[in-house]
VEXMARMAR-82368 format. One line per 5 residues: their letters; for each residue x, y, z of N, C-alpha, C, O, CB. Coordinates in pm, whole numbers, always signed. Glycine has a CB too. Layout:
a	X/Y/Z/X/Y/Z/X/Y/Z/X/Y/Z/X/Y/Z; ...;
REM end
This chain:
xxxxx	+558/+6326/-2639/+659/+6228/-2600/+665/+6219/-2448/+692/+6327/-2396/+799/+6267/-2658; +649/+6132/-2377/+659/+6038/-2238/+782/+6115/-2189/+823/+6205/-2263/+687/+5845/-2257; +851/+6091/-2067/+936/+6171/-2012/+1028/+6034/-2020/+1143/+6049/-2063/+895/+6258/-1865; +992/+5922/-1987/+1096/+5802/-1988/+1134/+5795/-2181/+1240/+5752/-2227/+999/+5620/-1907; +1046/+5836/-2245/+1127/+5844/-2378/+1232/+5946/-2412/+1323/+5917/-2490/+1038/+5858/-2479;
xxxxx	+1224/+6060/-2357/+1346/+6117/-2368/+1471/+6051/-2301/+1591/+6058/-2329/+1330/+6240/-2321; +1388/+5970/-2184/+1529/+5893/-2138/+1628/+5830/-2182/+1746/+5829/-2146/+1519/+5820/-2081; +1571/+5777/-2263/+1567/+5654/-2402/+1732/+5725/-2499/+1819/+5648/-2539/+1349/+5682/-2545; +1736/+5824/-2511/+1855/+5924/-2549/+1958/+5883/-2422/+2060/+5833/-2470/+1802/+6113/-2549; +1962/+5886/-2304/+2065/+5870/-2247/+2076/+5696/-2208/+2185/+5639/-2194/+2063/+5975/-2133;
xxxxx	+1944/+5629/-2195/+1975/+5479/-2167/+2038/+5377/-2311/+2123/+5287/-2313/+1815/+5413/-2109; +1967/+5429/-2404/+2004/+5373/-2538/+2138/+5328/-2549/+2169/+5212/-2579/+1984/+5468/-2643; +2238/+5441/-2520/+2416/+5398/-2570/+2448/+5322/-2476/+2518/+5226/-2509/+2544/+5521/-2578; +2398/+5342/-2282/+2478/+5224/-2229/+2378/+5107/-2238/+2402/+5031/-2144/+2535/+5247/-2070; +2312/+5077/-2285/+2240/+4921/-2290/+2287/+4853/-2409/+2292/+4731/-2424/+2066/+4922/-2300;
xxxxx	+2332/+4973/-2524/+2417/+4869/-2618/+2541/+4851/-2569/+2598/+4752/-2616/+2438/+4912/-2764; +2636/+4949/-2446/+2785/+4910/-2445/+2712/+4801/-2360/+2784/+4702/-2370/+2929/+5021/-2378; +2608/+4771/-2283/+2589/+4615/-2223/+2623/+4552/-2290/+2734/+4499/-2297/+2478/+4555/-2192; +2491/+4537/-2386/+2504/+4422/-2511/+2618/+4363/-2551/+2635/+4244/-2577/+2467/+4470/-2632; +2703/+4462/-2556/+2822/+4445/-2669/+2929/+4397/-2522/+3017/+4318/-2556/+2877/+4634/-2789;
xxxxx	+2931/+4422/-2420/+3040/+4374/-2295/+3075/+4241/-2351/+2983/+4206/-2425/+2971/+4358/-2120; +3158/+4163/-2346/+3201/+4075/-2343/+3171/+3939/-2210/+3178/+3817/-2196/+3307/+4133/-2365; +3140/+4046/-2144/+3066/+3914/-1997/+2935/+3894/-2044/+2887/+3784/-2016/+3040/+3983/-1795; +2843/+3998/-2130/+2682/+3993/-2137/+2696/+3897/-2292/+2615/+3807/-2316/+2583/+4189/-2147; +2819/+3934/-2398/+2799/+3838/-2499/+2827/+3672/-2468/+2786/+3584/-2543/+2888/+3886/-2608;
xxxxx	+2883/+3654/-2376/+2925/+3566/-2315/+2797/+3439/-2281/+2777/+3323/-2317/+2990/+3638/-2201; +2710/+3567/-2168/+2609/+3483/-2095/+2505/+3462/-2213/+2436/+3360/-2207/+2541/+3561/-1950; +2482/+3562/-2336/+2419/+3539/-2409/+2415/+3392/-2539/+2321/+3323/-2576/+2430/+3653/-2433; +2560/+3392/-2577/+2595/+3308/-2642/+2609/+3147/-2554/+2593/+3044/-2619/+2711/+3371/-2700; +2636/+3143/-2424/+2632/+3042/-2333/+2792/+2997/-2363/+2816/+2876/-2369/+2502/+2925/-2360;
xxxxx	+2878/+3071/-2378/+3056/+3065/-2354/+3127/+3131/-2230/+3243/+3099/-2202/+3132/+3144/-2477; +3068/+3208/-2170/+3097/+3262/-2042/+3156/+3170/-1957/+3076/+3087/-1913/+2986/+3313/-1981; +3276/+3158/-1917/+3329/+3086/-1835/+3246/+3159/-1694/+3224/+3280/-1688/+3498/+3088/-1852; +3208/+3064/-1588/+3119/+3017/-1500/+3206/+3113/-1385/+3123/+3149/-1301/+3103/+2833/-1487; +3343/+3169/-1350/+3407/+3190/-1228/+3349/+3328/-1252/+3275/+3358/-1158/+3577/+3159/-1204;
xxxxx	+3358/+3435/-1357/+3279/+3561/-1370/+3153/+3577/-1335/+3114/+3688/-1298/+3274/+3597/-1482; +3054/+3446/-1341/+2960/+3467/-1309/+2892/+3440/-1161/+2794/+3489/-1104/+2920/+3426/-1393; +2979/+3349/-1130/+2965/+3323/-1006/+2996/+3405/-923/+2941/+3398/-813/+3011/+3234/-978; +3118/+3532/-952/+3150/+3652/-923/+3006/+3744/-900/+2980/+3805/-796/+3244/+3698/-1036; +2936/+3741/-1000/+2793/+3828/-1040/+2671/+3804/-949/+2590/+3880/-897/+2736/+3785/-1194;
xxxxx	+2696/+3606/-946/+2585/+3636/-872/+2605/+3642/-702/+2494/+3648/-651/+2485/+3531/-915; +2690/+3642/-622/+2774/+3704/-544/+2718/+3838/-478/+2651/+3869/-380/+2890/+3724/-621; +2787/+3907/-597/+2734/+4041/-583/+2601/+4120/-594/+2589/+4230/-541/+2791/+4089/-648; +2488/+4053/-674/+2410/+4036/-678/+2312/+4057/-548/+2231/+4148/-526/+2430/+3954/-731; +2348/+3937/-464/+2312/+3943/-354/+2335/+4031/-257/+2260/+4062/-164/+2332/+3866/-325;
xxxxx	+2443/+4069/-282/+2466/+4183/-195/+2385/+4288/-241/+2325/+4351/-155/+2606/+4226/-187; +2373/+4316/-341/+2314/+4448/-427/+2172/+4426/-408/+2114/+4533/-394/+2354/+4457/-603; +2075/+4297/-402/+1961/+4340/-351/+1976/+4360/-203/+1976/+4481/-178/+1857/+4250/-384; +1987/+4290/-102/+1996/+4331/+26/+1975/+4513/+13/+1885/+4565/+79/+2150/+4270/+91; +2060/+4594/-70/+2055/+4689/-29/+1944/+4764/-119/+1906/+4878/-91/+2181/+4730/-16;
xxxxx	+1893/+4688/-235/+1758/+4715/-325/+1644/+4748/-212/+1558/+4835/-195/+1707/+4564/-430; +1685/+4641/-148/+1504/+4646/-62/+1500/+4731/+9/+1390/+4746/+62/+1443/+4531/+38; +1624/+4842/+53/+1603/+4919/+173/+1582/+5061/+47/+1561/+5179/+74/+1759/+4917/+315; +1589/+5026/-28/+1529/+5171/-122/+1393/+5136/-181/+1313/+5220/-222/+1638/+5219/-272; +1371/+4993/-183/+1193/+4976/-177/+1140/+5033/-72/+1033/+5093/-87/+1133/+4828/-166;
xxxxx	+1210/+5027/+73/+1110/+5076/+181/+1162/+5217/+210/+1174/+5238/+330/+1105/+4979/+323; +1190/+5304/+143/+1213/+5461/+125/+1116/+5501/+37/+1046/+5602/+38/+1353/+5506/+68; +1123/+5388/-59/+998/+5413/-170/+852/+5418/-70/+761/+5501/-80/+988/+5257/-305; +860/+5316/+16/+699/+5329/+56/+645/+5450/+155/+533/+5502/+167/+658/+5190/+134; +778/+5474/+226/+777/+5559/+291/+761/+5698/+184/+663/+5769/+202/+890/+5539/+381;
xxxxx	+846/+5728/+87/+827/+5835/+60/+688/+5863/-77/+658/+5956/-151/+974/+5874/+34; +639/+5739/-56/+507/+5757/-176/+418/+5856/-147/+385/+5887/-33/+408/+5630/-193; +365/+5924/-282/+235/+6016/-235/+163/+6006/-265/+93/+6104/-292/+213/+6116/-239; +101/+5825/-294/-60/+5811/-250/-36/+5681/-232/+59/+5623/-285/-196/+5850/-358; -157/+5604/-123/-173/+5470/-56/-123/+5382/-195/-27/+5308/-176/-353/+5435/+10;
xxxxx	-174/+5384/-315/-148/+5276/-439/+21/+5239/-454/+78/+5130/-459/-209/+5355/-604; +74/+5376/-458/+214/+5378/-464/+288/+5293/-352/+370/+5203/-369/+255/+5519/-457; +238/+5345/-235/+289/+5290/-111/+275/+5135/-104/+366/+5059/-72/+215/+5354/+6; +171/+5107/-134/+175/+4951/-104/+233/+4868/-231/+267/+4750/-219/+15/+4894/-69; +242/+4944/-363/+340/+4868/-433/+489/+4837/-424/+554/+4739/-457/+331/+4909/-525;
xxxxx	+528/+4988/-353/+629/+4965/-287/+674/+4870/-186/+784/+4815/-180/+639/+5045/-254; +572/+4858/-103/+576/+4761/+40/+545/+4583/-71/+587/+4469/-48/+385/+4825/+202; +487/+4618/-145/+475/+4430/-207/+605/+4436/-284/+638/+4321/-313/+312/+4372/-342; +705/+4541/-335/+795/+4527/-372/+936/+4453/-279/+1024/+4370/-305/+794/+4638/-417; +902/+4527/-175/+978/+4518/-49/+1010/+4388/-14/+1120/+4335/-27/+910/+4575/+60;
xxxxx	+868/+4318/+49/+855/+4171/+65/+902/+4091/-46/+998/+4017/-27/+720/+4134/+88; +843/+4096/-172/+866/+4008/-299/+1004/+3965/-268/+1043/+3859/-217/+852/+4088/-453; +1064/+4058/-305/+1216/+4083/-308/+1311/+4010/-184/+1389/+3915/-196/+1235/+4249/-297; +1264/+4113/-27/+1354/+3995/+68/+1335/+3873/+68/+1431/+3797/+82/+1348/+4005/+198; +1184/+3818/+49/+1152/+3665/+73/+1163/+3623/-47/+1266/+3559/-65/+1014/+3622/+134;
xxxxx	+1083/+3636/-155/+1068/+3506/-272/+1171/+3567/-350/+1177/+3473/-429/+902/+3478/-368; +1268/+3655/-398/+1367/+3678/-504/+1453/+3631/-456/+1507/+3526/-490/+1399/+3798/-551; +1489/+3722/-343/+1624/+3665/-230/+1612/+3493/-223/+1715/+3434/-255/+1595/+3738/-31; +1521/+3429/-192/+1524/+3278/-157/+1608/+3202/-291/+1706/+3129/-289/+1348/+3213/-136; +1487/+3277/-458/+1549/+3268/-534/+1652/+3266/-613/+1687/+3193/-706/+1525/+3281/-539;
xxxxx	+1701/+3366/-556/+1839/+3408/-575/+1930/+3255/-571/+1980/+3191/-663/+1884/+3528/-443; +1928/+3232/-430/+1960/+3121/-318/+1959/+3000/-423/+2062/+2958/-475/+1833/+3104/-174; +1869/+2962/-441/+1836/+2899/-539/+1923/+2906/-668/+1991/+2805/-687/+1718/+2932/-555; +1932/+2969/-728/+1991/+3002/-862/+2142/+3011/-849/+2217/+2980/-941/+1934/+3138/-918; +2192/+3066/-698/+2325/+3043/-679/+2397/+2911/-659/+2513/+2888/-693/+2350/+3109/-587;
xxxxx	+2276/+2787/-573/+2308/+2674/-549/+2338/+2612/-716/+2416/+2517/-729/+2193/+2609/-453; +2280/+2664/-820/+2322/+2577/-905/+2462/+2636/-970/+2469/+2609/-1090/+2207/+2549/-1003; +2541/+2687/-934/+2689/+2750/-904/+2728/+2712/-852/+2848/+2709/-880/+2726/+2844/-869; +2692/+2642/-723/+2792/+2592/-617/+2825/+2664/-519/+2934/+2647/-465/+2905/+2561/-661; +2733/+2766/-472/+2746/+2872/-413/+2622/+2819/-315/+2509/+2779/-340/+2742/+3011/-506;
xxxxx	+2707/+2841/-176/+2536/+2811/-79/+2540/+2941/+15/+2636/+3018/+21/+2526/+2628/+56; +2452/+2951/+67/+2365/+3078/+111/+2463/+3130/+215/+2490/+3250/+220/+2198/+3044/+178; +2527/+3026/+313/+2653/+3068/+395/+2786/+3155/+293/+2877/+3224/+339/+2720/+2907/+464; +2764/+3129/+176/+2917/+3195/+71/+2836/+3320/+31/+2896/+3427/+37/+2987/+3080/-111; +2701/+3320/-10/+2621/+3444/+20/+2634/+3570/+130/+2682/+3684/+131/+2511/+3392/+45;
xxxxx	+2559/+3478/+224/+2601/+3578/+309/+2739/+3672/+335/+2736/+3795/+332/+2582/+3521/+402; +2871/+3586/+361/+2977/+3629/+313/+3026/+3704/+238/+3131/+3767/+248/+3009/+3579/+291; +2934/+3701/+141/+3024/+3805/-3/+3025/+3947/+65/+2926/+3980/+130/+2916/+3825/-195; +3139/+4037/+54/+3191/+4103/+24/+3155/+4221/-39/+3214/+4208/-146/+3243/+4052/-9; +3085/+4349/-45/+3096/+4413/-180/+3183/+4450/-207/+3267/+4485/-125/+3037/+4496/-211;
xxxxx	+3205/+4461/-384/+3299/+4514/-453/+3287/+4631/-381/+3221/+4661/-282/+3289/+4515/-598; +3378/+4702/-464/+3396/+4882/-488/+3315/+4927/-551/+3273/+5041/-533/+3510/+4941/-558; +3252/+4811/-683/+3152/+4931/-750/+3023/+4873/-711/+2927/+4920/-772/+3159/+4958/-932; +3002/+4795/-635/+2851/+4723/-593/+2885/+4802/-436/+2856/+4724/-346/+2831/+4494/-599; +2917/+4883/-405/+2967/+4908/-268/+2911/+5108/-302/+2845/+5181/-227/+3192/+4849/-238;
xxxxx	+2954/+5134/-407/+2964/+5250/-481/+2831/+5256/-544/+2774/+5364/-550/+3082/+5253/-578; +2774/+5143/-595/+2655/+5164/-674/+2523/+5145/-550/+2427/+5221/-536/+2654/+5040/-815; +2551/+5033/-477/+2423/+5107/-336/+2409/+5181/-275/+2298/+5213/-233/+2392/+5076/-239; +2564/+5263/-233/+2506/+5372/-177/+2458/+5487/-185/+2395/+5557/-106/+2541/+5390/-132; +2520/+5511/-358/+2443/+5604/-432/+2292/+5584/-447/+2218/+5676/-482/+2499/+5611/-557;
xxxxx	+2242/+5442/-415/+2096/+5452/-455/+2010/+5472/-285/+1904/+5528/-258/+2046/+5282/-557; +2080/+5421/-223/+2081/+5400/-96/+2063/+5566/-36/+1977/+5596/+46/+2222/+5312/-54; +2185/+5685/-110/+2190/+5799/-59/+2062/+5854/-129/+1974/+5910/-63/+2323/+5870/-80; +2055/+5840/-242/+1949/+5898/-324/+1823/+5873/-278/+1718/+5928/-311/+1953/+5856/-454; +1838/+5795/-208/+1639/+5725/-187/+1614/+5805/-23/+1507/+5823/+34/+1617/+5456/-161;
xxxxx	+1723/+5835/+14/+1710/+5870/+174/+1679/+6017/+160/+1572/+6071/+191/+1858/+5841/+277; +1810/+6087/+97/+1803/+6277/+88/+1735/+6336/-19/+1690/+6451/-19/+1951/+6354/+67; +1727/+6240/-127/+1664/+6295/-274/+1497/+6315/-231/+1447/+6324/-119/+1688/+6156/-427; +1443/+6316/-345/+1286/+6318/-364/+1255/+6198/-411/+1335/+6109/-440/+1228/+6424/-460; +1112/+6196/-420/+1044/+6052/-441/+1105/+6062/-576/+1178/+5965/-592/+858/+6025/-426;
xxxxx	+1104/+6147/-689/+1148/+6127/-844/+1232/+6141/-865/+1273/+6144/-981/+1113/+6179/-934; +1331/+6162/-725/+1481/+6111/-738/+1497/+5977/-713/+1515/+5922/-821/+1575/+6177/-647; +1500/+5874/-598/+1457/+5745/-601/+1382/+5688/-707/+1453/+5598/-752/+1393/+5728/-502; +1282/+5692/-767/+1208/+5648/-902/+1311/+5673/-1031/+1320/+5581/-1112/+1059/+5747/-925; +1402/+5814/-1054/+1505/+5788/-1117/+1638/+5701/-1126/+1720/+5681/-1217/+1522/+5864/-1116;
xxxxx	+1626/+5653/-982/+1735/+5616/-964/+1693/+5433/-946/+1790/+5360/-962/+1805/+5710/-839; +1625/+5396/-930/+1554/+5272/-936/+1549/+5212/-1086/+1594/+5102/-1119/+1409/+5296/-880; +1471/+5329/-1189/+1463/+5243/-1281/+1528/+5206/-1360/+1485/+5108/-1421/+1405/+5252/-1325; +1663/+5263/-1398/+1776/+5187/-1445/+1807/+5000/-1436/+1821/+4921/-1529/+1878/+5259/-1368; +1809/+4981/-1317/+1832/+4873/-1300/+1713/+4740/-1357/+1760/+4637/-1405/+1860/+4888/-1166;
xxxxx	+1600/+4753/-1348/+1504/+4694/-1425/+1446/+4723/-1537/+1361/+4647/-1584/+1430/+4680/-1373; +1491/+4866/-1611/+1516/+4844/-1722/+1585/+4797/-1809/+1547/+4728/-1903/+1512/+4889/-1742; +1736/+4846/-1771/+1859/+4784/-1801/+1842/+4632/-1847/+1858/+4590/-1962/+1948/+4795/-1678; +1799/+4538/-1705/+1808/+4405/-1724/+1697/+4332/-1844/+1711/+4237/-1922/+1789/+4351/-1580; +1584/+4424/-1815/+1462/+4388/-1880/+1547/+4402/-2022/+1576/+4295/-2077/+1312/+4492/-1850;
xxxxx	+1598/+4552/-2098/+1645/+4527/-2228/+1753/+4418/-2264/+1741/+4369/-2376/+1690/+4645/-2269; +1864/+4370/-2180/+1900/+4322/-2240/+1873/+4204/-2242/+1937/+4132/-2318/+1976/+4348/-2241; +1755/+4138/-2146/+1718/+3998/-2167/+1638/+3984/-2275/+1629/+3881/-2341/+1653/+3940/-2059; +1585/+4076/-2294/+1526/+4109/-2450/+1598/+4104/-2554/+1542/+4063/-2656/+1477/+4232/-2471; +1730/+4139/-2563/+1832/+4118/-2651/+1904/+4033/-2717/+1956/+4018/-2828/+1887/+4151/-2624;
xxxxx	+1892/+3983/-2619/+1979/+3826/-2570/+1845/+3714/-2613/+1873/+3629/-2698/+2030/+3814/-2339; +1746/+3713/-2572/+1653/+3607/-2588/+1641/+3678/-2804/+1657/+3623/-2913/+1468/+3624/-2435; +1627/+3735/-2785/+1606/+3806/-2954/+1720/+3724/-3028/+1695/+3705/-3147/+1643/+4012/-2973; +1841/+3673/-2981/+1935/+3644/-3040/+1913/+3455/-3020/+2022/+3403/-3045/+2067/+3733/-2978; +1825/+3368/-2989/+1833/+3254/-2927/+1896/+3238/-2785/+1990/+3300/-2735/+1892/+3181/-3010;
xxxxx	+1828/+3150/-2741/+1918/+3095/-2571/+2002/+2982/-2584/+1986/+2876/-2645/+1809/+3036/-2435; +2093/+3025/-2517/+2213/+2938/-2507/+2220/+2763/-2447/+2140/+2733/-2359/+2297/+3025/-2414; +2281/+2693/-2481/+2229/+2564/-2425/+2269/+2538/-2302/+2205/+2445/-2253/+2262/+2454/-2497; +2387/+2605/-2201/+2351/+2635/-2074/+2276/+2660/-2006/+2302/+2770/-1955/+2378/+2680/-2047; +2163/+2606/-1960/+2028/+2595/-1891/+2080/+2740/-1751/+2034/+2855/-1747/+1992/+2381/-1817;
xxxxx	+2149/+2699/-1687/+2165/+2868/-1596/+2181/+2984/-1626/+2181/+3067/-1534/+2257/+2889/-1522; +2201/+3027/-1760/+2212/+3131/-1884/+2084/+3146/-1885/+2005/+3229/-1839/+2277/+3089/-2034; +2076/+3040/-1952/+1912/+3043/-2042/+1818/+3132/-1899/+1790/+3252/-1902/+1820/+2811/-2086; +1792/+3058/-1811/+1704/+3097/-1731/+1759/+3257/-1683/+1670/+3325/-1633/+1687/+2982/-1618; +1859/+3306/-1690/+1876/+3438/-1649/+1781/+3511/-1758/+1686/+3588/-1745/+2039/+3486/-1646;
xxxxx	+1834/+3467/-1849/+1755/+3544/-1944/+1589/+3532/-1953/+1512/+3628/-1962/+1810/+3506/-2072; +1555/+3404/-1948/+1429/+3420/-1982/+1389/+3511/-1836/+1321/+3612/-1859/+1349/+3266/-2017; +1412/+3493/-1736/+1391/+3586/-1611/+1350/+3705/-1661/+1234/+3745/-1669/+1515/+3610/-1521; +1486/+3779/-1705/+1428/+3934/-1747/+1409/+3954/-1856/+1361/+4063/-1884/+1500/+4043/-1723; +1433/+3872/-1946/+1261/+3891/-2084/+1135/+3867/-2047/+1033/+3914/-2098/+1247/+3776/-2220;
xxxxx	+1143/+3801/-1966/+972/+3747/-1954/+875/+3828/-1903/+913/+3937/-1861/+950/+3628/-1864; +757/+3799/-1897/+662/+3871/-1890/+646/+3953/-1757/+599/+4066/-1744/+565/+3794/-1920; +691/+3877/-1673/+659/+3987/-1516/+742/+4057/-1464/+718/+4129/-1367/+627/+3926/-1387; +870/+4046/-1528/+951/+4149/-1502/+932/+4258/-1652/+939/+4381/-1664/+1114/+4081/-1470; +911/+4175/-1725/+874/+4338/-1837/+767/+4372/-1756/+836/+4408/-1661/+810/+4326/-2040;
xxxxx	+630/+4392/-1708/+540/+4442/-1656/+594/+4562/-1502/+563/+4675/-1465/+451/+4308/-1632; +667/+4476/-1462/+766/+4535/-1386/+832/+4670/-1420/+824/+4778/-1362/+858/+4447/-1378; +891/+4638/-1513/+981/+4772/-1617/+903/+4824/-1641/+946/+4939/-1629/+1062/+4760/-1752; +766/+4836/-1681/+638/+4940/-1778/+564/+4996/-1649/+513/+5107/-1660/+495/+4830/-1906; +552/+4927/-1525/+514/+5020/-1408/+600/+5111/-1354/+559/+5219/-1310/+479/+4953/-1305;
xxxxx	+747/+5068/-1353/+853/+5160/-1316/+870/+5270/-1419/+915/+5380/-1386/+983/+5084/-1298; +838/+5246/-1531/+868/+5353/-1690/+728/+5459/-1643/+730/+5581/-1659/+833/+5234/-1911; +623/+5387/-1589/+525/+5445/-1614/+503/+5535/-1472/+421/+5625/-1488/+420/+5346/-1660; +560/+5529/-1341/+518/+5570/-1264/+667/+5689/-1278/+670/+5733/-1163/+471/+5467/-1149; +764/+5748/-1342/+840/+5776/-1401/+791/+5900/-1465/+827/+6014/-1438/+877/+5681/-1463;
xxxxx	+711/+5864/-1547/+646/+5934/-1632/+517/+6032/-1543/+502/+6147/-1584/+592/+5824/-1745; +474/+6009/-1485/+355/+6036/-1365/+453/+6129/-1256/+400/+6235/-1225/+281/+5857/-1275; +524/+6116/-1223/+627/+6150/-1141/+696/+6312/-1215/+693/+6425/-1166/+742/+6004/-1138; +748/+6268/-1332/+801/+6366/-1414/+684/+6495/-1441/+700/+6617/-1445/+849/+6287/-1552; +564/+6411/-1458/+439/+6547/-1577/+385/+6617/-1442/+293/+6695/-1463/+243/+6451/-1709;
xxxxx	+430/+6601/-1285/+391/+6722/-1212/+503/+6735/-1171/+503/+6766/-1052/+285/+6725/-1110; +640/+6724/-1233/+747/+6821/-1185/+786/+6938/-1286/+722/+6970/-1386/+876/+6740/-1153; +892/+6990/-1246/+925/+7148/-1344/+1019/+7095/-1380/+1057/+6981/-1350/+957/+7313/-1284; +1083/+7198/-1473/+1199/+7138/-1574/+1351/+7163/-1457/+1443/+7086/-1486/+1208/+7258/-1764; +1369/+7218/-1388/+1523/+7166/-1306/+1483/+7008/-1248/+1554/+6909/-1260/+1574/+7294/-1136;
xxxxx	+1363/+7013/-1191/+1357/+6863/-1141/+1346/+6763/-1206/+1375/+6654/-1157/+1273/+6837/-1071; +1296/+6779/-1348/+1349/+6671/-1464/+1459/+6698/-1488/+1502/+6592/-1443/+1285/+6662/-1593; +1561/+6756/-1527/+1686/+6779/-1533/+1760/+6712/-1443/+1847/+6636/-1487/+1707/+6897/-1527; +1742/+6725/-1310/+1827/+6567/-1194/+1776/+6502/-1232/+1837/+6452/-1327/+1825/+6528/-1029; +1621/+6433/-1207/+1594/+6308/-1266/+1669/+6257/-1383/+1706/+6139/-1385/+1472/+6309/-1300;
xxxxx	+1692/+6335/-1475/+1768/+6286/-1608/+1955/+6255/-1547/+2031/+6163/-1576/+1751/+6448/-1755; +1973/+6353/-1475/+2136/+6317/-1440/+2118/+6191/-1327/+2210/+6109/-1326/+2236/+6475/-1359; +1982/+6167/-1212/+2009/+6040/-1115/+2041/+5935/-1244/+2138/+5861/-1256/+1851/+5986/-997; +1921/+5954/-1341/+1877/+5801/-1385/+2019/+5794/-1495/+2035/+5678/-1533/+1678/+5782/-1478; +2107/+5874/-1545/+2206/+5839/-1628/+2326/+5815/-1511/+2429/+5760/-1549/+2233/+5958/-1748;
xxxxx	+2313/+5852/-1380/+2445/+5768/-1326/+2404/+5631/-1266/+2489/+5546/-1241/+2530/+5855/-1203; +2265/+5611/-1242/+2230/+5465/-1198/+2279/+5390/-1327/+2342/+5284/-1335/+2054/+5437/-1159; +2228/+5483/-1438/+2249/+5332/-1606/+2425/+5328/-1613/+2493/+5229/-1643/+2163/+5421/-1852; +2464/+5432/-1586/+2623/+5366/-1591/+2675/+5258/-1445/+2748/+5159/-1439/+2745/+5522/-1593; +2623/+5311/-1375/+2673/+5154/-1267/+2613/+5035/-1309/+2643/+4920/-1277/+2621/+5154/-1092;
xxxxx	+2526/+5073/-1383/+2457/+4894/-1404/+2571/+4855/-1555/+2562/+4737/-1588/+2203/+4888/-1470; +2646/+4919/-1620/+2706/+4881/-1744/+2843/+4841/-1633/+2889/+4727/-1627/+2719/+5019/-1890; +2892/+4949/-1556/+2982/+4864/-1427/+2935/+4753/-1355/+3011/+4665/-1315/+3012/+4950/-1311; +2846/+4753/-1340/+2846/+4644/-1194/+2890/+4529/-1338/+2991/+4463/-1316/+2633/+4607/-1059; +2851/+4514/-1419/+2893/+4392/-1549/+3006/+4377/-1569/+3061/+4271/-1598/+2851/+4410/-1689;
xxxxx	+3058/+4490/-1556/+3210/+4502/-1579/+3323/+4472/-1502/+3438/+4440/-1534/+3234/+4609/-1600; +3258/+4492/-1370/+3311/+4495/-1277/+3318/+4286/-1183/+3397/+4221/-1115/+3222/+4634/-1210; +3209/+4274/-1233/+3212/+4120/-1238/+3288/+4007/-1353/+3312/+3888/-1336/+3073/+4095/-1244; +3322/+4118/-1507/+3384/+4047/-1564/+3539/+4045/-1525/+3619/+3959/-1563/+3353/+4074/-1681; +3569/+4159/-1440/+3686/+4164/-1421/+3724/+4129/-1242/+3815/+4173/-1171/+3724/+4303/-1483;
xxxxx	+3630/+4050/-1217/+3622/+4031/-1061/+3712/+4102/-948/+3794/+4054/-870/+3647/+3894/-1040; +3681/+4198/-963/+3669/+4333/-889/+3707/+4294/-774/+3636/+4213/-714/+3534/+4406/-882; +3880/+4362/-691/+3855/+4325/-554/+3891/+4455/-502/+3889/+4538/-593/+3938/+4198/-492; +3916/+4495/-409/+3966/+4564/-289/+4102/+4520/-315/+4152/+4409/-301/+3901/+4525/-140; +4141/+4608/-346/+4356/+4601/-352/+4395/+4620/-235/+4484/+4540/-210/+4462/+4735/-443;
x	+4369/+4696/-138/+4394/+4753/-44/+4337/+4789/+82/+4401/+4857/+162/+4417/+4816/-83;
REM end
């Protein structure tokens, strides 16, 4: 058994409390009132901004040239063509890149980068790799879930989903599962043991950051 399949025991229960959220049945079914999501993708943006600076910890902390430069094409992908995208995908919200910039992080998009942010800086490379792949797995299953169930006739739904069902972000998820696994079979068992506790507190911020957008999350204080 793979080391990301034992994972599979701790990612399993929060990708169904995804499923089952009421913001994710929402976007799935295409009833989601639009102000939650526009909340999401908001935050979103903020949350890669701070993705890419744990891609380039990744490249920095890789231990061989292959790793490194996937990291570094991760890096770029991401600030230029996702980010633009992003941009894109928000304009059809009504959201332009100036209300972008602007946003705000929540508390738990504020809470959930810098844990990945801290992790990618003081941890080990298979602490960062634990703590990374939550988030593109996460999304990858439940666009899988969601597309498994039909797409909604909201065309800005639809396309979230087909996004992370589709083929290059699953390929995405099976290099991250797989370099995971490579990572894990030359460590010892305490250092799989954090790996197993990074990657189960990254999968619970990603069941928050959902939550936290259904309930548009502010700063009280």
């Amino acid at each position: 058994m793979g080391y990301t399949e034992t994972l599979a025991e701790v990612a399993d229960p929060i990708w169904d409390a995804i499923e089952t959220h009421p913001m994710v049945t929402g976007l799935g079914d295409g009833t989601l009132d639009v102000e939650p999501f526009r909340y999401w993708v908001r935050q979103d943006y903020v949350y890669l901004v701070e993705y890419c600076r744990v891609f380039a910890y990744g490249a920095a902390r890789a231990p061989d040239l292959a790793t490194l430069r996937r990291f570094a094409e991760l890096l770029h992908e991401t600030a230029e063509t996702e980010m633009a995208l992003h941009r894109e995908y928000a304009a059809e919200f009504g959201i332009d890149a100036a209300e972008l910039e602007a946003t705000t992080a929540s508390p738990t998009t504020r809470a959930y980068a810098d844990f990945l942010v801290r992790t990618a800086a003081t941890g080990t490379f298979g602490d960062l790799v634990a703590a990374l792949l939550p988030c593109m797995w996460g999304f990858n299953e439940t666009g899988k879930r969601l597309e498994a169930d039909g797409l909604p006739d909201d065309e800005r739904y639809a396309e979230w989903i087909r996004t992370y069902a589709g083929d290059d972000f699953t390929e995405l998820t099976a290099w991250c599962k797989d370099l995971m696994d490579d990572v894990a079979a030359r460590s010892n068992d305490p250092e799989r043991e954090r790996y197993r506790e990074v990657f189960e507190t990254s999968a619970r911020y990603e069941y928050r950051f959902w939550d936290a957008a259904w309930r548009e999350e502010g700063w009280e204080a």
